[in-house]
C-alpha positions as CSV (number, residue, x, y, z in Angstrom):
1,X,-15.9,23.3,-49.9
2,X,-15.2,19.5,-49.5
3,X,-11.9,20.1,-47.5
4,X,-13.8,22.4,-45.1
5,X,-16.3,20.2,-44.8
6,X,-13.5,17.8,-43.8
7,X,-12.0,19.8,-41.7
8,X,-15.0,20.3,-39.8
9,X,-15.6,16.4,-40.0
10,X,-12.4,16.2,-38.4
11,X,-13.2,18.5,-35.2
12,X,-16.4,17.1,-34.4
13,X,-14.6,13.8,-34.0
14,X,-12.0,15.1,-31.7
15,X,-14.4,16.9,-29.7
16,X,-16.4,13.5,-29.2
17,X,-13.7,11.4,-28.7
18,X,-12.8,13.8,-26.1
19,X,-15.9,13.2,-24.6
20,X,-15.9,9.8,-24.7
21,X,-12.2,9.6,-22.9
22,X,-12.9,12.0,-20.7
23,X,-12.2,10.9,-17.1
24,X,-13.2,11.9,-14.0
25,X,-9.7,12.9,-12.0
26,X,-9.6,10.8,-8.6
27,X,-10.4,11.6,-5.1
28,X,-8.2,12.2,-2.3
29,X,-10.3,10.3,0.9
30,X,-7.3,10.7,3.1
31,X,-3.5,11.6,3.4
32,X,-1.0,11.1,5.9
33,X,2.3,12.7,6.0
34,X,2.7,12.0,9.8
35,X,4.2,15.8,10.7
36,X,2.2,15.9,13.9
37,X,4.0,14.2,16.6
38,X,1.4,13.9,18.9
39,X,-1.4,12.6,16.6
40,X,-3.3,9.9,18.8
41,X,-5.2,8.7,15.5
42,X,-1.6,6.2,15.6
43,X,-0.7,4.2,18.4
44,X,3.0,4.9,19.7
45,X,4.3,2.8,22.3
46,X,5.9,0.0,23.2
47,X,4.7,-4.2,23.6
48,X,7.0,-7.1,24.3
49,X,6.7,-7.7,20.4
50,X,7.2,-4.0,19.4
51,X,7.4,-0.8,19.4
52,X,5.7,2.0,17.4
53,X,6.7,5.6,17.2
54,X,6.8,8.9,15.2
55,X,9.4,10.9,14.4
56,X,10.8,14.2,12.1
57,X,7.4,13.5,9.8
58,X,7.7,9.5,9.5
59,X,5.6,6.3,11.3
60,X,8.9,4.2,12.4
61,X,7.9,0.2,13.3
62,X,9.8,-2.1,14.9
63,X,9.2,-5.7,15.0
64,X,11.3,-7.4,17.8
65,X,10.7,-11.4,17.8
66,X,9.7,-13.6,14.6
67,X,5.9,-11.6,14.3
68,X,4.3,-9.3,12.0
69,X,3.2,-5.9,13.2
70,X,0.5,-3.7,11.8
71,X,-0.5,-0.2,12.4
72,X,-3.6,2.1,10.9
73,X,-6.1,5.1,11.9
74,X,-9.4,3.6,13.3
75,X,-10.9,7.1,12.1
76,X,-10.4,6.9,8.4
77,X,-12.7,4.6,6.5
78,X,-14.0,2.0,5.9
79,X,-12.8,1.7,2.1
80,X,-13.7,-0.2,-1.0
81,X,-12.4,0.4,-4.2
82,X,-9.3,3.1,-3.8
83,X,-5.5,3.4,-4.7
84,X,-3.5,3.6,-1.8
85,X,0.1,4.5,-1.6
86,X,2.9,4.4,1.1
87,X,6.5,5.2,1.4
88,X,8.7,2.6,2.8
89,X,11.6,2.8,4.0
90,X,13.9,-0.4,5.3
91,X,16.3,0.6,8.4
92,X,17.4,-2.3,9.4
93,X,16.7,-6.3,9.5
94,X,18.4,-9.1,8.0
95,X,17.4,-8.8,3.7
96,X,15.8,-12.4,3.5
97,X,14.1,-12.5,6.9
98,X,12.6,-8.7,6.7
99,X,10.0,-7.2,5.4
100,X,7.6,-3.7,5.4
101,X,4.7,-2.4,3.3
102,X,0.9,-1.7,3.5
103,X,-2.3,-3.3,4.7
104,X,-5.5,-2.6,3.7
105,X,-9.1,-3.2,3.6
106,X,-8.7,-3.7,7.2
107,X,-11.5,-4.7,9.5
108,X,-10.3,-5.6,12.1
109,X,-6.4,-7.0,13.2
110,X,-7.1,-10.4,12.2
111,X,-9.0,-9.5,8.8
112,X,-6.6,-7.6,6.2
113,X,-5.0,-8.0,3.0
114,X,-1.2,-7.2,3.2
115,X,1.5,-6.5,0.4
116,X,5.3,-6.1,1.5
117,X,8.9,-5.8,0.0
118,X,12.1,-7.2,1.0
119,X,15.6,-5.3,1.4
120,X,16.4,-8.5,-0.5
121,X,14.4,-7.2,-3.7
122,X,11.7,-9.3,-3.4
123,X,7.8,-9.3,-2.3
124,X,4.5,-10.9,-1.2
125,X,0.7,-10.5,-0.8
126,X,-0.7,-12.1,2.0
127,X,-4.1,-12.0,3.6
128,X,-5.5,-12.5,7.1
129,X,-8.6,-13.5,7.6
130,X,-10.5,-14.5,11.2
131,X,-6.6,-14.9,12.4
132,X,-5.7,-17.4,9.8
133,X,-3.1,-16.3,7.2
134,X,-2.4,-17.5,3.8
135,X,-0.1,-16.7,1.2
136,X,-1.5,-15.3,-1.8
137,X,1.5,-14.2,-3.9
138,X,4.5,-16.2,-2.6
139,X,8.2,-14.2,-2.4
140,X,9.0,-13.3,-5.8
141,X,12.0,-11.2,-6.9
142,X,11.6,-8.1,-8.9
143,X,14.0,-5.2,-10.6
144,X,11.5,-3.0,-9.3
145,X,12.1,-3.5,-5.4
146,X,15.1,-1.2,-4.5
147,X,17.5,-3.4,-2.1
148,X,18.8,-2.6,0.8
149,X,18.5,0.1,3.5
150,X,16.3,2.1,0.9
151,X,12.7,3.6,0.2
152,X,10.4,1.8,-1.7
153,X,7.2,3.3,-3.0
154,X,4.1,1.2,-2.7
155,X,0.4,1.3,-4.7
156,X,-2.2,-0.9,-3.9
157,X,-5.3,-0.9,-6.7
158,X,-8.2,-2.4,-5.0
159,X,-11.0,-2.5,-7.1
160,X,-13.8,-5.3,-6.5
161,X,-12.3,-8.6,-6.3
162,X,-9.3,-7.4,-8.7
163,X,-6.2,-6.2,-6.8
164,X,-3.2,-4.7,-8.6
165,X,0.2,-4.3,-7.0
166,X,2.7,-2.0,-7.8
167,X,6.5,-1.0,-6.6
168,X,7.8,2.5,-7.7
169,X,5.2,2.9,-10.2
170,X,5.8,-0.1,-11.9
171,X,3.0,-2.8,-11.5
172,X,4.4,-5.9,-10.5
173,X,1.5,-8.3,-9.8
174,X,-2.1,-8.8,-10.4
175,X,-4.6,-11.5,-8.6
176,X,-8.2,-11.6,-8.1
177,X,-9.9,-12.8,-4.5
178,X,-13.0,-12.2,-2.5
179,X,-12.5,-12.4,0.7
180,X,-12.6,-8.9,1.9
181,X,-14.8,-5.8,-0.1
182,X,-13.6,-3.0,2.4
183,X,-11.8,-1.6,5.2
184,X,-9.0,0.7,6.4
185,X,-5.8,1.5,5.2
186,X,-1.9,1.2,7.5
187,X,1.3,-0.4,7.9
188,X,2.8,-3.5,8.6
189,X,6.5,-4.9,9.4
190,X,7.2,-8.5,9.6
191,X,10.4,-10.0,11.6
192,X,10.8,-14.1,10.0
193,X,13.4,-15.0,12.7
194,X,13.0,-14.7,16.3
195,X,16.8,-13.5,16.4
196,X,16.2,-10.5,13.9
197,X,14.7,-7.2,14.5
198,X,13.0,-5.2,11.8
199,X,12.9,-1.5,11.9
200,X,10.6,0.2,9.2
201,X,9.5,4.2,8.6
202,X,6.5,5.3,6.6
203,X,5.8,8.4,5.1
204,X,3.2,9.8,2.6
205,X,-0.1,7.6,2.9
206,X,-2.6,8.3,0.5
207,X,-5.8,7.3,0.2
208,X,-7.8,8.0,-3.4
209,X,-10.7,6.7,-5.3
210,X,-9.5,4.6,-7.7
211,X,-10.2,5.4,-11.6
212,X,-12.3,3.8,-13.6
């Protein structure tokens, strides 16, 4: 009797503690795969500055002078606490003077938070806000940042003030800051030298709630 009382013991425990660590699975608020062509929800064209394309199911960006580019759908969002992935790929651009990744809680072109990786293996987190940018995370190298003319997979974790940062699944930075709750989701590809153009394609943007 006592071990089958036990053993019943023993299941209602796992059945709670299932309960208790059950979690609700997250929310997909928008994806991007960029296999229409002739989607107008991204800009394609051309500016002294750059130009802005898509192509064979990728969002290609090309950065011309020493400027930072940026690119996302007015239609989706605003949003506050999600996960957002992108695929990046680096084409071409000098290692150290190049860079590519996401933006988000985007309200408008001078108000966004940006996170990007180097060719060189390295990244940042910077921020715009009314025009004025400011470094948050200064370059910083990591194993996880594939080098070179290769894809990198980006996740942003924006919940509240806490933002999380991570480069093929691996999390590579963490920092806290207040200055923007919400807004859209894109892309972004800096040039650092006026002599140095950067070409970057993007693939599979995903938007989701973020988990508790």
């Amino acid at each position: 009797m006592k071990r089958l009382a036990w053993l019943v013991v023993a299941a209602l425990l796992v059945g709670l503690s299932g309960c208790m660590f059950f979690q609700v699975s997250s929310e997909v608020l928008y994806d991007e795969d960029f296999a229409d062509a002739a989607s107008g929800a991204w800009y394609s064209g051309s500016t002294a500055s750059s130009d802005k394309w898509i192509d064979n199911g990728k969002y290609y960006m090309l950065a011309k002078t020493d400027v930072f580019t940026v690119s996302f759908n007015q239609l989706e969002g605003p949003f506050g606490n999600v996960q957002i992935d992108v695929d990046v790929d680096h084409i071409l651009g000098t290692p150290t003077l190049a860079g590519g990744g996401l933006i988000f809680r985007v309200t408008d072109f001078n108000n966004l938070y940006a996170f990007l990786v180097s060719p060189a293996g390295t990244f940042t987190v910077m921020k715009w806000v009314n025009g004025t940018q400011s470094t948050l995370l200064a370059w910083a190298e990591s194993p996880a940042v594939n080098k070179g003319a290769a894809r990198n997979h980006l996740t942003v974790i924006a919940q509240g003030s806490s933002l999380s940062f991570l480069v093929n699944r691996t999390e590579v930075a963490m920092l806290m800051d207040t200055s923007l709750s919400s807004g859209r989701a894109g892309m972004i590809a800096k040039a650092f030298n006026a002599d140095v153009d950067v070409l970057e394609a993007f693939d599979n943007l995903v938007v989701q709630t973020a988990e508790e």
